[in-house]
N, CA, C and O atoms as CSV, one atom per row, in Angstrom:
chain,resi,resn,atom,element,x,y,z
A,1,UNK,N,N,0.828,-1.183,0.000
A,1,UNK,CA,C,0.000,0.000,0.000
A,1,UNK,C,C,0.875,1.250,0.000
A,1,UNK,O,O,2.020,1.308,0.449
A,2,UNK,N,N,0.204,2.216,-0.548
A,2,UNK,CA,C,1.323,3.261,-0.351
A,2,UNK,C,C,1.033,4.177,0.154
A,2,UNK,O,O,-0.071,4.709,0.262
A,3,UNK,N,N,2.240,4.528,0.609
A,3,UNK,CA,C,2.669,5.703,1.912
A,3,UNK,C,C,1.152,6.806,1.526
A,3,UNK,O,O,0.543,6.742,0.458
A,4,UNK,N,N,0.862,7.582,2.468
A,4,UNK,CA,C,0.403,9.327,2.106
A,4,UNK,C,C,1.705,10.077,2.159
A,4,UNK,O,O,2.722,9.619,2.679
A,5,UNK,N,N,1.591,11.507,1.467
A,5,UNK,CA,C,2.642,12.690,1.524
A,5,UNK,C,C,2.748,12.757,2.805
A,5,UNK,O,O,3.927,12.692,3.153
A,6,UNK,N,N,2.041,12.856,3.626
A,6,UNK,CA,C,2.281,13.221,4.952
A,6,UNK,C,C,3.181,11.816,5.814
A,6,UNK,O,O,3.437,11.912,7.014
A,7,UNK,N,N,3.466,10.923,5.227
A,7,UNK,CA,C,3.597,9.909,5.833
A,7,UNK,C,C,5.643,9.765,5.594
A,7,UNK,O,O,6.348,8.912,6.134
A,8,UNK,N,N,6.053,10.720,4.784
A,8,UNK,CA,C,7.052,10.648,3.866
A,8,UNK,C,C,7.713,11.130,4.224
A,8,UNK,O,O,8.774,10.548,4.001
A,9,UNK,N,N,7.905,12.309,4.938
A,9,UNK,CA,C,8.544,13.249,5.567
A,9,UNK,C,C,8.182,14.148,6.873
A,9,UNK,O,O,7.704,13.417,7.740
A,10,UNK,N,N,8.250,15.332,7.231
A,10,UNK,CA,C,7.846,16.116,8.244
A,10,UNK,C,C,6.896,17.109,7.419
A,10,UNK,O,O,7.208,17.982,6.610
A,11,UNK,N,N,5.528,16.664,7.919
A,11,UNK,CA,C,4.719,17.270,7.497
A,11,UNK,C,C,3.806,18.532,8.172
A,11,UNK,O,O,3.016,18.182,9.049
A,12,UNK,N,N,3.858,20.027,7.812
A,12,UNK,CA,C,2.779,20.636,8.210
A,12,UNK,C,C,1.537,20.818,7.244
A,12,UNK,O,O,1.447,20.548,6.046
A,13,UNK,N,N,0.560,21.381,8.160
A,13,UNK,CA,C,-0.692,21.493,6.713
A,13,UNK,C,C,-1.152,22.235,7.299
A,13,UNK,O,O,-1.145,22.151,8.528
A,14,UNK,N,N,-1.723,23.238,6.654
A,14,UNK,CA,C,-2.274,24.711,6.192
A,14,UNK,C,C,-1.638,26.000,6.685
A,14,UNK,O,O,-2.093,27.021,7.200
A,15,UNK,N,N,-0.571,25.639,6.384
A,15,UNK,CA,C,0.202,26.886,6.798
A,15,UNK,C,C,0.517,28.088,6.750
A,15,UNK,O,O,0.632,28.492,5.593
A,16,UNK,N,N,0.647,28.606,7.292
A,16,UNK,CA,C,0.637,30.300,6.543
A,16,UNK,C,C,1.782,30.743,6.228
A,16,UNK,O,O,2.617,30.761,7.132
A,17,UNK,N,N,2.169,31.216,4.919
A,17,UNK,CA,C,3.532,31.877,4.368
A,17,UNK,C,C,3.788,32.504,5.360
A,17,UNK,O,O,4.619,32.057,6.150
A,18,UNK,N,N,3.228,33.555,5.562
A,18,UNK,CA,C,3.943,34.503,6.309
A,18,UNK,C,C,4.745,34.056,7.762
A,18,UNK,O,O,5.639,34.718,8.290
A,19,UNK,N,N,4.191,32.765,8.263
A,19,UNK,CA,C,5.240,32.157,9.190
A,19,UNK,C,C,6.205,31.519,8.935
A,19,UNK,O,O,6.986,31.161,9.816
A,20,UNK,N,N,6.381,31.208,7.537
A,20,UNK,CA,C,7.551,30.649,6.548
A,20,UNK,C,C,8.708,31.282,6.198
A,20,UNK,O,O,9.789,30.695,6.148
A,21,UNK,N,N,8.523,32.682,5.902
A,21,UNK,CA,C,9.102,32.793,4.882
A,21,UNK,C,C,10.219,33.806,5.574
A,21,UNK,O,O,10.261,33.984,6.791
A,22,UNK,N,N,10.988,34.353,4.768
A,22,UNK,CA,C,12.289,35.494,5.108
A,22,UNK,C,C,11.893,36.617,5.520
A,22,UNK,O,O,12.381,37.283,6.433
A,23,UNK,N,N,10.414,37.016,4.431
A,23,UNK,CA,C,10.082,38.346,4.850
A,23,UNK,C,C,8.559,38.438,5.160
A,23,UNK,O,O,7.888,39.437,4.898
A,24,UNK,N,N,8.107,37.382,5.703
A,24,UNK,CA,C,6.634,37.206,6.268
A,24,UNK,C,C,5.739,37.691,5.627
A,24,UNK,O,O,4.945,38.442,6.193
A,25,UNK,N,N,5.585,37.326,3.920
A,25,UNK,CA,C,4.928,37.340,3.464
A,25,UNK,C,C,4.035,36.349,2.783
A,25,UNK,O,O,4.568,35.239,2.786
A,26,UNK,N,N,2.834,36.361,2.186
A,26,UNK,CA,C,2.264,35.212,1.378
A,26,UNK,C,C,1.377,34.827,2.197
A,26,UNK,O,O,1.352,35.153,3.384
A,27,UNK,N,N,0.236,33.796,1.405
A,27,UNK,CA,C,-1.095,33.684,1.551
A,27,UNK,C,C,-0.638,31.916,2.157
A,27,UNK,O,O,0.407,31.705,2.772
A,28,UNK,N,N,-1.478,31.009,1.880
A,28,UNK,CA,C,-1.492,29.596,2.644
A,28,UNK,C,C,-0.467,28.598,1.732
A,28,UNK,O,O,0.118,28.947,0.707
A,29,UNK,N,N,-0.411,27.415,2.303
A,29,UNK,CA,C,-0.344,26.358,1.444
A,29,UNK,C,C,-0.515,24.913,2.641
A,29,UNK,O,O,-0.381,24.718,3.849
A,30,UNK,N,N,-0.877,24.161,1.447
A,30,UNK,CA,C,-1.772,22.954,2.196
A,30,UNK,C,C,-0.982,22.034,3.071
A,30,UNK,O,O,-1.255,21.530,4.160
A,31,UNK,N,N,0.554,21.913,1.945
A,31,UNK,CA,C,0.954,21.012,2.548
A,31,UNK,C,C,2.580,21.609,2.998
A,31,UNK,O,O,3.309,21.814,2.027
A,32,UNK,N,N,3.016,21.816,3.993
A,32,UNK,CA,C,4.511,22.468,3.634
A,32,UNK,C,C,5.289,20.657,4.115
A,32,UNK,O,O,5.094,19.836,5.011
A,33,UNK,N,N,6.137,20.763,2.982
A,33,UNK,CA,C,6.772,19.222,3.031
A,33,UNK,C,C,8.329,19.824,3.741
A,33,UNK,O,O,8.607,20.979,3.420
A,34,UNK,N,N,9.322,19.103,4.665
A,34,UNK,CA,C,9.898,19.707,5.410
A,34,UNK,C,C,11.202,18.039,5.009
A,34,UNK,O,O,11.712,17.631,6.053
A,35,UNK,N,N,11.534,17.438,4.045
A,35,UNK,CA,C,12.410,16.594,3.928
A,35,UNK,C,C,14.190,16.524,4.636
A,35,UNK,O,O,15.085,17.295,4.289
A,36,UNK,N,N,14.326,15.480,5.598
A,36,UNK,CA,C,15.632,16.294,6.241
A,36,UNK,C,C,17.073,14.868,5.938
A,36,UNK,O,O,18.195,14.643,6.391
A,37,UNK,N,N,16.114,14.217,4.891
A,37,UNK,CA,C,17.553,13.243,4.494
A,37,UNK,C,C,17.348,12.956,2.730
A,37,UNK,O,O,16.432,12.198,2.410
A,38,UNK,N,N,18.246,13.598,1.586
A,38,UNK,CA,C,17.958,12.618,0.189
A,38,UNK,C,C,17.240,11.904,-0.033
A,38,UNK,O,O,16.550,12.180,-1.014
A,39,UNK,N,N,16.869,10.309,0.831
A,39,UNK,CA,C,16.069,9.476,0.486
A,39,UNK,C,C,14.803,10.086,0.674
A,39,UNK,O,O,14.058,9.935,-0.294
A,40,UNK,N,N,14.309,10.761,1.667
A,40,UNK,CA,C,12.605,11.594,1.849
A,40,UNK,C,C,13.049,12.667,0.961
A,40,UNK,O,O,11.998,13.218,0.630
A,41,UNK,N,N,13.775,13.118,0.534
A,41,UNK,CA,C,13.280,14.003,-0.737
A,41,UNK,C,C,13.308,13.322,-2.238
A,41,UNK,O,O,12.614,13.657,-3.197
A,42,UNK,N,N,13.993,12.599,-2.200
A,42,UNK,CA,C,13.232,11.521,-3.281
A,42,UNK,C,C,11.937,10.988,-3.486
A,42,UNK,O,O,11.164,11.188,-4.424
A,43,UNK,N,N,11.777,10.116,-2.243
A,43,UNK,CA,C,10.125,10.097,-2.353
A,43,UNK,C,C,9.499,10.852,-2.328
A,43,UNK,O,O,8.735,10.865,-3.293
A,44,UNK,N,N,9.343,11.817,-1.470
A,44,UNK,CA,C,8.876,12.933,-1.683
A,44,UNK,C,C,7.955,13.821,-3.410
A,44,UNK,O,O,6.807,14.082,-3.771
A,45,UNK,N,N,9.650,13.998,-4.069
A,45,UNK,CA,C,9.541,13.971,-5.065
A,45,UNK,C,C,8.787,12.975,-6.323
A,45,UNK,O,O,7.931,13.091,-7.201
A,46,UNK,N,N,9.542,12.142,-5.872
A,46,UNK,CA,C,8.212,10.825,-6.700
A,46,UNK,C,C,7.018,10.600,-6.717
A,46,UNK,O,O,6.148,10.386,-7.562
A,47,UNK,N,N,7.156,10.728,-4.979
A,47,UNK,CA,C,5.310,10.641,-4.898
A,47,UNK,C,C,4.479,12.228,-5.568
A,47,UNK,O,O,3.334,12.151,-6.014
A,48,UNK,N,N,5.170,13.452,-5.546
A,48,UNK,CA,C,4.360,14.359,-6.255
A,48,UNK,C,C,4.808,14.190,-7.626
A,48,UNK,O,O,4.088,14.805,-8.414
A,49,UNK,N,N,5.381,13.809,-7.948
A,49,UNK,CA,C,5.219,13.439,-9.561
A,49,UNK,C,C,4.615,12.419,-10.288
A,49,UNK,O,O,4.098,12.399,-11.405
A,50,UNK,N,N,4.833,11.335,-9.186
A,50,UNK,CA,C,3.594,9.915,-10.056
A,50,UNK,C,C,2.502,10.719,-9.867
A,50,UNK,O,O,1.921,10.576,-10.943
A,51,UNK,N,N,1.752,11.567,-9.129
A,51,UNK,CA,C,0.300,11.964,-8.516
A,51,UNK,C,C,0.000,13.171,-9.580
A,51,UNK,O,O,-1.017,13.862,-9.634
A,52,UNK,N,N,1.369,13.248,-10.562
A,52,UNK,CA,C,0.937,14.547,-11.349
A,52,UNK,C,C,0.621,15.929,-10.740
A,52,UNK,O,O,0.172,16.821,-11.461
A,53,UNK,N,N,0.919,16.182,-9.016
A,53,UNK,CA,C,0.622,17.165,-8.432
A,53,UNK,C,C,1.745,18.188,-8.753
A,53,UNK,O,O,2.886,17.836,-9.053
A,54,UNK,N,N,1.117,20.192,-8.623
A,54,UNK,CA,C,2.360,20.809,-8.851
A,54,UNK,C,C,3.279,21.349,-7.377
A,54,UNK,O,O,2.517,21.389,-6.411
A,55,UNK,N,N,4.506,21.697,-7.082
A,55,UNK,CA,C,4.679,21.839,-5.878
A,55,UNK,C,C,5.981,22.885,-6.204
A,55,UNK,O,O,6.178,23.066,-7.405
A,56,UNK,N,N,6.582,23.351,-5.585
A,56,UNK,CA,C,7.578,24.346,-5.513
A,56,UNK,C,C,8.343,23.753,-4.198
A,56,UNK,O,O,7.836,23.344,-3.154
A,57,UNK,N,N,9.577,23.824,-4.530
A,57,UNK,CA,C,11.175,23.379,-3.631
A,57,UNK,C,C,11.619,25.085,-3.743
A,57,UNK,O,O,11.853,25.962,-4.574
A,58,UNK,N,N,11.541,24.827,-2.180
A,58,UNK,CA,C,12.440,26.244,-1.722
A,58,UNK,C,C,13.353,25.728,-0.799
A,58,UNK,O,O,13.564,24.563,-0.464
A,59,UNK,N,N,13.939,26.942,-0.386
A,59,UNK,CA,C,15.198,26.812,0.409
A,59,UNK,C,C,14.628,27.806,1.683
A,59,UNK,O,O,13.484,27.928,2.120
A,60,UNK,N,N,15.996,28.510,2.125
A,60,UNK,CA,C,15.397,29.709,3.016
A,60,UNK,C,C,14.700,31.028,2.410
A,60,UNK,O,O,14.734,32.096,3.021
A,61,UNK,N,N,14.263,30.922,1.552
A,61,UNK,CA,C,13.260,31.922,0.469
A,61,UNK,C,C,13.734,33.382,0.756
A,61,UNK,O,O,12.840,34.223,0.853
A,62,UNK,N,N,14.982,33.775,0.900
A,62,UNK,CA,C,15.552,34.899,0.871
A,62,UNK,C,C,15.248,35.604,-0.219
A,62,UNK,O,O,15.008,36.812,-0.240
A,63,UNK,N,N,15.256,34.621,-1.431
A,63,UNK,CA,C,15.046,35.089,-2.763
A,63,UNK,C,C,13.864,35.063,-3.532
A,63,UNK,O,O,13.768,35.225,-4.748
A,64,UNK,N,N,12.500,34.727,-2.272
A,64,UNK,CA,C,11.574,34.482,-3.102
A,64,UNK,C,C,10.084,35.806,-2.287
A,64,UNK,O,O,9.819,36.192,-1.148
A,65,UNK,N,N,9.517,36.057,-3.657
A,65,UNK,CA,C,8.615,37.303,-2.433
A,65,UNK,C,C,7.347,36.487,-3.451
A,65,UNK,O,O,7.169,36.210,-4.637
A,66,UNK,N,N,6.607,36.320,-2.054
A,66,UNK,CA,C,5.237,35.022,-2.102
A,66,UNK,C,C,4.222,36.409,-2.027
A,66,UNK,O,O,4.309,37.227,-1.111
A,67,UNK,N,N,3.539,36.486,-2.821
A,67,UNK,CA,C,2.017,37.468,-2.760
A,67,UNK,C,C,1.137,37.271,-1.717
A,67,UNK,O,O,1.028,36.045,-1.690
A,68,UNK,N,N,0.120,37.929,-0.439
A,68,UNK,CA,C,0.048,36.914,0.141
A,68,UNK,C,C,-1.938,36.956,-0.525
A,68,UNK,O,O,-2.850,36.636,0.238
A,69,UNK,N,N,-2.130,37.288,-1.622
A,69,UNK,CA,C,-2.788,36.248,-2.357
A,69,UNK,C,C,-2.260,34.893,-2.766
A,69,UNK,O,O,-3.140,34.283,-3.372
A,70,UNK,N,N,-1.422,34.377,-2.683
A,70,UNK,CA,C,-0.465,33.337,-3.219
A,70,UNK,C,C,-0.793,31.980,-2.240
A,70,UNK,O,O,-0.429,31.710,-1.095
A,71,UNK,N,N,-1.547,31.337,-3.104
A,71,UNK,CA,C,-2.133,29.825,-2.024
A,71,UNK,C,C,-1.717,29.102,-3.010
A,71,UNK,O,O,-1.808,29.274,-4.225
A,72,UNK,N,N,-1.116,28.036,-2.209
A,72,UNK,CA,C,0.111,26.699,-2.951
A,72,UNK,C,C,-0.846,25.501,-1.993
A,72,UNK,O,O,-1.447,25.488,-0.919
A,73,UNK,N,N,-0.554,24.548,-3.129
A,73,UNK,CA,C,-0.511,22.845,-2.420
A,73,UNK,C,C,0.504,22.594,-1.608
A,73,UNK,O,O,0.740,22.679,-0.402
A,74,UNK,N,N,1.054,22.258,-2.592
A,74,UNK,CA,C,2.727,21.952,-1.980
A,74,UNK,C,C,3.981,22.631,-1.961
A,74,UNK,O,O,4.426,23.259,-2.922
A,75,UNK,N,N,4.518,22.505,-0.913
A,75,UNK,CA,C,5.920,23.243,-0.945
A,75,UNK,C,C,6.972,22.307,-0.357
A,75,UNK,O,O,6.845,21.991,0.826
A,76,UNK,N,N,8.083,21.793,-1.124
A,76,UNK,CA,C,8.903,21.247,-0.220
A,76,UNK,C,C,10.038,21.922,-0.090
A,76,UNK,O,O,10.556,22.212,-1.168
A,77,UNK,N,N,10.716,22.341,1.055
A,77,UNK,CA,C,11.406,22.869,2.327
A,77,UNK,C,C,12.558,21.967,2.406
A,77,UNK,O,O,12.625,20.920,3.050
A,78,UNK,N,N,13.623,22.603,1.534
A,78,UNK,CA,C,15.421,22.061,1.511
A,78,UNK,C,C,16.405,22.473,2.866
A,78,UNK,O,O,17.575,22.128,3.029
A,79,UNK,N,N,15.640,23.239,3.700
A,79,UNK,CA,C,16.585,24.160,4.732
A,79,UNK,C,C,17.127,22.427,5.908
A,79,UNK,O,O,18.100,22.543,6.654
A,80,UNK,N,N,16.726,21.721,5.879
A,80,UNK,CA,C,17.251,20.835,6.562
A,80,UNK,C,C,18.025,19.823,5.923
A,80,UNK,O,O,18.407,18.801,6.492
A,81,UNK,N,N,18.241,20.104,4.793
A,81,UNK,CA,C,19.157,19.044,3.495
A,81,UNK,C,C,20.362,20.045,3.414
A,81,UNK,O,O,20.559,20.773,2.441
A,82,UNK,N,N,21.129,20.008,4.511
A,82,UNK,CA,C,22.427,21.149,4.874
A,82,UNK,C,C,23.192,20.273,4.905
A,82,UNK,O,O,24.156,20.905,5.338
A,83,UNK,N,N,23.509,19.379,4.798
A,83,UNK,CA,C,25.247,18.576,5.035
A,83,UNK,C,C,25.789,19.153,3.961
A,83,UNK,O,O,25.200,19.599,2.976
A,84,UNK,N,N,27.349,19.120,4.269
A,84,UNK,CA,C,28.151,19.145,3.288
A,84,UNK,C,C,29.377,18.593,3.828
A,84,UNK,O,O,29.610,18.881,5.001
A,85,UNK,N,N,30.037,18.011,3.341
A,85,UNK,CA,C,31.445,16.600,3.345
A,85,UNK,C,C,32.638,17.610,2.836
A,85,UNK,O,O,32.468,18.428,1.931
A,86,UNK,N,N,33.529,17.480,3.355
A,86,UNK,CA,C,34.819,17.887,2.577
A,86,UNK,C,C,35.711,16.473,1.771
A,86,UNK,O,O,36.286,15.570,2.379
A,87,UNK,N,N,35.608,16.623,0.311
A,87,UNK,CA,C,36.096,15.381,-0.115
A,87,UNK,C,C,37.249,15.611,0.106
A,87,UNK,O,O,37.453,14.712,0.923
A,88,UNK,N,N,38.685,16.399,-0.034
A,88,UNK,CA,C,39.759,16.539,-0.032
A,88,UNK,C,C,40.115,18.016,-0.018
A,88,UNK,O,O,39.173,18.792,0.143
A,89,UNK,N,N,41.373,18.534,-0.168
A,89,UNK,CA,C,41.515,19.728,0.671
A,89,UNK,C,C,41.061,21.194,-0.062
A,89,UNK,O,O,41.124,22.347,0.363
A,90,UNK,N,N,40.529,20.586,-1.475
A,90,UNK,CA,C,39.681,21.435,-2.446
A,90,UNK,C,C,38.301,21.153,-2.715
A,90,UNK,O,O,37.545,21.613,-3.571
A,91,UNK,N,N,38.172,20.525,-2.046
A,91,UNK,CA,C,36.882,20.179,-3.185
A,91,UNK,C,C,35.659,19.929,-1.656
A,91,UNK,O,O,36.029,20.080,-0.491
A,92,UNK,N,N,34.885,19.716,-1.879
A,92,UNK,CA,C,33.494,20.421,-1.181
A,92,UNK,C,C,32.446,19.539,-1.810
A,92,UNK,O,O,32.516,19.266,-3.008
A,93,UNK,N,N,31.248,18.979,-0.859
A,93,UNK,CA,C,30.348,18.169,-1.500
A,93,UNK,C,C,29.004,18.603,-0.447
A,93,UNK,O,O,29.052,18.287,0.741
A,94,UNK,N,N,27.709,19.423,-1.070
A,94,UNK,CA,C,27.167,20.210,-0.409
A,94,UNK,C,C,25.388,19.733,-0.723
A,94,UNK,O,O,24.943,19.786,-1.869
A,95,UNK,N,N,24.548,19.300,0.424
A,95,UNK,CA,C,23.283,19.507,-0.192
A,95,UNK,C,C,22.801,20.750,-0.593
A,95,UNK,O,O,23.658,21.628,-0.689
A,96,UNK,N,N,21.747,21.025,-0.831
A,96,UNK,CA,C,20.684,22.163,-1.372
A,96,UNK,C,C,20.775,22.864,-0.815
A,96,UNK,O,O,21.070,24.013,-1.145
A,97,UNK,N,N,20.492,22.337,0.593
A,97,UNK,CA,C,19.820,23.420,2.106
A,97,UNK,C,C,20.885,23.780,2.614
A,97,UNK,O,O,20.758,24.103,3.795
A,98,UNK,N,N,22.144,23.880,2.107
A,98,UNK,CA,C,23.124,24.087,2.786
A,98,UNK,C,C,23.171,25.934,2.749
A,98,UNK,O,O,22.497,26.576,1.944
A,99,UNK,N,N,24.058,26.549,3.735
A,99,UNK,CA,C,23.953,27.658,3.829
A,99,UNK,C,C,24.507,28.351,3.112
A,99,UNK,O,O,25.585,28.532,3.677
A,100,UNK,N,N,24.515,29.073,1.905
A,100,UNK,CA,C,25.263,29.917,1.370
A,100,UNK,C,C,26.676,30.770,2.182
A,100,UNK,O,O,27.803,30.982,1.734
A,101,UNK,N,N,26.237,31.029,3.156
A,101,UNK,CA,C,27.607,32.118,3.616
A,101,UNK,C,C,28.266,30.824,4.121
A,101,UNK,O,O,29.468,30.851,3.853
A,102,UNK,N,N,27.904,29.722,4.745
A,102,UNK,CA,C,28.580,28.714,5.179
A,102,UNK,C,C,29.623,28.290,4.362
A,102,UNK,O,O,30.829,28.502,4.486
A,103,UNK,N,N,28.826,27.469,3.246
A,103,UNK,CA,C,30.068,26.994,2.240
A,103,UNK,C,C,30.942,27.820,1.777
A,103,UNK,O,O,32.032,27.515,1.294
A,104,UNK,N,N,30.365,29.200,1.946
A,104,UNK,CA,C,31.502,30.282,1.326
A,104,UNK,C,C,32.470,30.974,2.350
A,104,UNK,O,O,33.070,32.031,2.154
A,105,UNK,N,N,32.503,30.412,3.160
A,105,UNK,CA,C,33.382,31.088,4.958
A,105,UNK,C,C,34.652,29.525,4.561
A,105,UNK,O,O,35.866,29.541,4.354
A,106,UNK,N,N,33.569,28.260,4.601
A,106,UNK,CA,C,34.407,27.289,4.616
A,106,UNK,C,C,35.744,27.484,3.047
A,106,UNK,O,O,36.956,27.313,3.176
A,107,UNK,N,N,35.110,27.821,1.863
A,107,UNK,CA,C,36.308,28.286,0.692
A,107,UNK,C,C,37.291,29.244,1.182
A,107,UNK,O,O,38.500,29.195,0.955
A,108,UNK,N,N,36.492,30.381,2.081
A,108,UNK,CA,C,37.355,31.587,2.130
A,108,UNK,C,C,38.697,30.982,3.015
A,108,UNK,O,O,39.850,31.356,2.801
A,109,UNK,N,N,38.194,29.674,4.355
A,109,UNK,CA,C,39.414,29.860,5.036
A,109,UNK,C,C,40.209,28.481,4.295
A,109,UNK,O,O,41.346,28.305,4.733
A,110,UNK,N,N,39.792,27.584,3.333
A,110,UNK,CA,C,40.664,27.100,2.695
A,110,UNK,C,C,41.637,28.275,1.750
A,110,UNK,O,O,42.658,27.737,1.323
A,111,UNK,N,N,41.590,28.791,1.613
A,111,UNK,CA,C,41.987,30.248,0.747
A,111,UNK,C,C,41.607,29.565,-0.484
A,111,UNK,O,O,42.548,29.122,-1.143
A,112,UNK,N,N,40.563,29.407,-0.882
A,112,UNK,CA,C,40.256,28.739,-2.658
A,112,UNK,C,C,39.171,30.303,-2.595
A,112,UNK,O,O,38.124,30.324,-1.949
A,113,UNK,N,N,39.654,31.412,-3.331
A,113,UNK,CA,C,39.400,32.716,-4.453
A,113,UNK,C,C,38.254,32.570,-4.972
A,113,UNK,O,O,37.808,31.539,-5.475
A,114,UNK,N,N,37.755,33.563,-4.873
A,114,UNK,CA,C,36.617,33.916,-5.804
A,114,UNK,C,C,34.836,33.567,-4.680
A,114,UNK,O,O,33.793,33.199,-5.221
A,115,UNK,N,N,34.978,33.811,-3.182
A,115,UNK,CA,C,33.917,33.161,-2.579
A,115,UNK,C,C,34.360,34.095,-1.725
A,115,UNK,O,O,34.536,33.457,-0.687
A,116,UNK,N,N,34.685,35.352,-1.492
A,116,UNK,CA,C,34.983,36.041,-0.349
A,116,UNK,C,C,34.073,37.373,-0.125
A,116,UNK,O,O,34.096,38.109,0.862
A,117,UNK,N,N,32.934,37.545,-1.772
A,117,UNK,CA,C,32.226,38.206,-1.799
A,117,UNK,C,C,30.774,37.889,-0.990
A,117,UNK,O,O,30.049,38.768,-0.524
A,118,UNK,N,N,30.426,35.948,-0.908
A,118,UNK,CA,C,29.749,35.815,-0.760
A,118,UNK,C,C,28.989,35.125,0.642
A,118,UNK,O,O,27.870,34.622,0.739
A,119,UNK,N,N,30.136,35.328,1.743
A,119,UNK,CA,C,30.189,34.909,2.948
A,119,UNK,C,C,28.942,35.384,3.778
A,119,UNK,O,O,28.367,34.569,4.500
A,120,UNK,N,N,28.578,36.486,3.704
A,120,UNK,CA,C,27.291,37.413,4.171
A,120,UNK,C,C,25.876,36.753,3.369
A,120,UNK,O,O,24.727,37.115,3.623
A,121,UNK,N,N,26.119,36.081,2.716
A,121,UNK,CA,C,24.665,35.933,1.321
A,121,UNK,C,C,23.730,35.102,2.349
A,121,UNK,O,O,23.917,34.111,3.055
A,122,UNK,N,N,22.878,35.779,2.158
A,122,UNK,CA,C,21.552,34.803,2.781
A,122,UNK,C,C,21.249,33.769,1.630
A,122,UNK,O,O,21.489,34.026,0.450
A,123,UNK,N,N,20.660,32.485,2.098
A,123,UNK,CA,C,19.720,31.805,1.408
A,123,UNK,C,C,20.844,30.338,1.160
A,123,UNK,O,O,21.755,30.158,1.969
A,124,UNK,N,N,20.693,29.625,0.282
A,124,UNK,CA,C,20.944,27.945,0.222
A,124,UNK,C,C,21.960,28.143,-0.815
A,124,UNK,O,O,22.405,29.220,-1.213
A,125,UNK,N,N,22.380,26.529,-1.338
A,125,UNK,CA,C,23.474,26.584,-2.496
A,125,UNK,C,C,22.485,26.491,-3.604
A,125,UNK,O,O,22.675,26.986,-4.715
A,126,UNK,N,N,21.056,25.608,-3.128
A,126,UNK,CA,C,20.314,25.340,-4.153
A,126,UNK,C,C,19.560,26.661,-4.531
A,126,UNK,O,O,19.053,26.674,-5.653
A,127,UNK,N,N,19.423,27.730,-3.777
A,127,UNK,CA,C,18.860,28.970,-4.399
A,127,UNK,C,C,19.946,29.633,-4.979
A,127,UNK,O,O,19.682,30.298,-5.981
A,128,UNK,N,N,21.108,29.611,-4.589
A,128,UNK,CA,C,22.176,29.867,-5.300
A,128,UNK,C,C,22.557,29.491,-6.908
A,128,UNK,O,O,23.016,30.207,-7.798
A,129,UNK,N,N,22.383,28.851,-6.905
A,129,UNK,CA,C,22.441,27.749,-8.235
A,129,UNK,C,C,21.231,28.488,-9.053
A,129,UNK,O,O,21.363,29.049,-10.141
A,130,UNK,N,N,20.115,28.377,-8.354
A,130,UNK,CA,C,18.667,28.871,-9.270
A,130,UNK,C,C,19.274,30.143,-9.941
A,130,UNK,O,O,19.472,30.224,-11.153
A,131,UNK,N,N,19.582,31.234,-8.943
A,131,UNK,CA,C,19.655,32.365,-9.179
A,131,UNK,C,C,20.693,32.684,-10.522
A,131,UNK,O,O,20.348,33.193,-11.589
A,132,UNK,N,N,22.252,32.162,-10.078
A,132,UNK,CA,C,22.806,31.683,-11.676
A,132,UNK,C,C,22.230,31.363,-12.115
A,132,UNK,O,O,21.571,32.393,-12.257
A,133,UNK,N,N,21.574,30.477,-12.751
A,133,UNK,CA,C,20.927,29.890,-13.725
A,133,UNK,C,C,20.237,31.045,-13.796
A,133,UNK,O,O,21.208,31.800,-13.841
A,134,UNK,N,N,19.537,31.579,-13.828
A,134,UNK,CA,C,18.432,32.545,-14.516
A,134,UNK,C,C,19.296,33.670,-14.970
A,134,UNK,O,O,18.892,34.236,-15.986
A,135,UNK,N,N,20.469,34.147,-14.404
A,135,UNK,CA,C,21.678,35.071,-14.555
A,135,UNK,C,C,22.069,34.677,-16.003
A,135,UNK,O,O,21.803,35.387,-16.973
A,136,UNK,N,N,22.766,33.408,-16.081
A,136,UNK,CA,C,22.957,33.064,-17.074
A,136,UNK,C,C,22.103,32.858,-18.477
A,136,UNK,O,O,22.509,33.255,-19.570
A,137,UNK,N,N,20.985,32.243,-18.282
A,137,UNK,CA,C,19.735,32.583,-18.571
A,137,UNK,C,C,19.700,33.820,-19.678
A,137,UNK,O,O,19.507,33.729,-20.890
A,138,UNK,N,N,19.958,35.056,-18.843
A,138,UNK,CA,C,19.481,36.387,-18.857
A,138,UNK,C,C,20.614,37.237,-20.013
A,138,UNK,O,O,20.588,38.363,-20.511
A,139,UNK,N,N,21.144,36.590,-20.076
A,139,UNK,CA,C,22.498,37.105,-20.632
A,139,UNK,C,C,22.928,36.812,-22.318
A,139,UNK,O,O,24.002,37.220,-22.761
């Protein structure tokens, strides 16, 4: 038999953005999905995609301004998918939810260049990443 969404991860339901978010804004959503290991964000993921449901993956939504007309089903919530591994004395292996100024404090005191701008940055690697991408995108 299979699992419910709620059964998959850390589940709240009917939540209000504005207790969510960076800048306490936004209207409801039904389900806020809260995944805190890869394997529950996999299923996670699977299960809203076999179900054909739509959902939005955020991070710490520094970068996101929710209307608070803005009512969502689903939201799944990367801020607890923060590990990151040091493979060797360069190189760095980081989930989503990981902290932006974090991974970039950890480059600055390896002295590996080019991450010393971004130690202060609010928000994840995975909103990080988004945000390039649309940069690049844009260009």
């Amino acid at each position: 038999m299979e699992k419910k969404i709620t059964e998959l991860c850390k589940c709240e339901q009917h939540v209000s953005l504005k207790d969510k978010t960076w800048i306490h804004r936004g209207g409801m959503v039904d389900y806020w999905l809260q995944p805190a290991t890869i394997d529950e964000l996999i299923s996670v993921g699977l299960y809203l995609n076999n179900h054909q449901e739509e959902f939005l993956v955020i991070g710490h939504t520094s970068n996101i301004y929710f209307k608070n007309s803005c009512n969502l089903k689903y939201i799944v919530d990367t801020r607890k998918l923060s590990a990151y591994i040091q493979i060797d004395e360069e190189t760095l292996c980081c989930e989503c939810g990981a902290p932006m100024a974090k991974i970039s404090r950890w480059c600055v005191d390896k002295g590996i260049s080019g991450y010393e701008g971004m130690v202060n940055l609010p928000g994840t690697v995975g909103g990080g990443f988004l945000v390039i991408q649309d940069v690049m995108a844009a260009e």
